[in-house]
N, C-alpha and C positions, 0 to 999 in steps of 0.2 A: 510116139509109139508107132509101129510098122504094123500095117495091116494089109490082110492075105489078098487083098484089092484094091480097084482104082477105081477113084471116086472124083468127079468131073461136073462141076457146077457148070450148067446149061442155063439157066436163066435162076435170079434170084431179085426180090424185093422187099419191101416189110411184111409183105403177107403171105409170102409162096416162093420156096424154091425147087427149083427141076433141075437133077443129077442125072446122070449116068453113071451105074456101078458096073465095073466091068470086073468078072468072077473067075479068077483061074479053076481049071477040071481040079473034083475033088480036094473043095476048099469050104469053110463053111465063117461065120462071126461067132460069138457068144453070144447068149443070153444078153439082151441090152432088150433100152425102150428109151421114146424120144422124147420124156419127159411128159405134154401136155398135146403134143402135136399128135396130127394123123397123117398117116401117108398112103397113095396107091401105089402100085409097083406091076407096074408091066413087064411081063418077058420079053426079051429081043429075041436072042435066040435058044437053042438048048432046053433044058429044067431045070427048077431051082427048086427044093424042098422047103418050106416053109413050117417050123416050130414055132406055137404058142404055148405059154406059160401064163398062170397069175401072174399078176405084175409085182406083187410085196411079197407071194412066198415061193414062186419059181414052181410051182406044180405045175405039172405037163399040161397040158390041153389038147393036145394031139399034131400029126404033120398031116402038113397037105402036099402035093407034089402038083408043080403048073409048068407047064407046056410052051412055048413060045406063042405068044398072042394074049397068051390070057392075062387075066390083073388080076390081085388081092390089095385088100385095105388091113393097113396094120393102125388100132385106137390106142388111145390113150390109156385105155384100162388092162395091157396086155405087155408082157417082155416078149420077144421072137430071137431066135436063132435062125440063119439059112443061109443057103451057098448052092453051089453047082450039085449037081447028081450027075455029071458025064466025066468021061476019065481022061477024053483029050478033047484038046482045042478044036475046034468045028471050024 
């Protein structure tokens, strides 16, 4: 499957892996969830918009919009959508 990103394993072991996802302007994922896992997510650079859903029936939960610098934690009991909010490459 092609996806609208690049995704770059930085360190991985049996208990923790650290990615880089790199986001083309005005691109976003689906609705997905990482099964049982939790994740943080830092911004590097830019904004990324961040969609929560229920995780069994997909009802919205609302966006949030972060900055470069800042982090969000995505749980286990959540689907998300997100991607870039800027329209060219910085």
């Amino acid at each position: 499957m092609d996806y609208p990103y690049r995704r770059e394993t930085l360190y991985a072991d049996s208990d923790v892996e650290v990615v880089r996802v790199t986001w083309p302007p005005r691109t976003h994922s689906f609705a997905h969830d990482h099964g049982n896992s939790s994740g943080l997510i830092r911004v590097l650079s830019g904004s990324v918009y961040h969609d929560v859903f229920d995780k069994g029936t997909l009802t919205p939960r609302g966006r949030s919009v972060f900055q470069a610098g800042e982090c969000f934690l995505e749980t286990p009991d959540i689907s998300t959508s997100w991607g870039m909010t800027a329209t060219k490459r910085r």
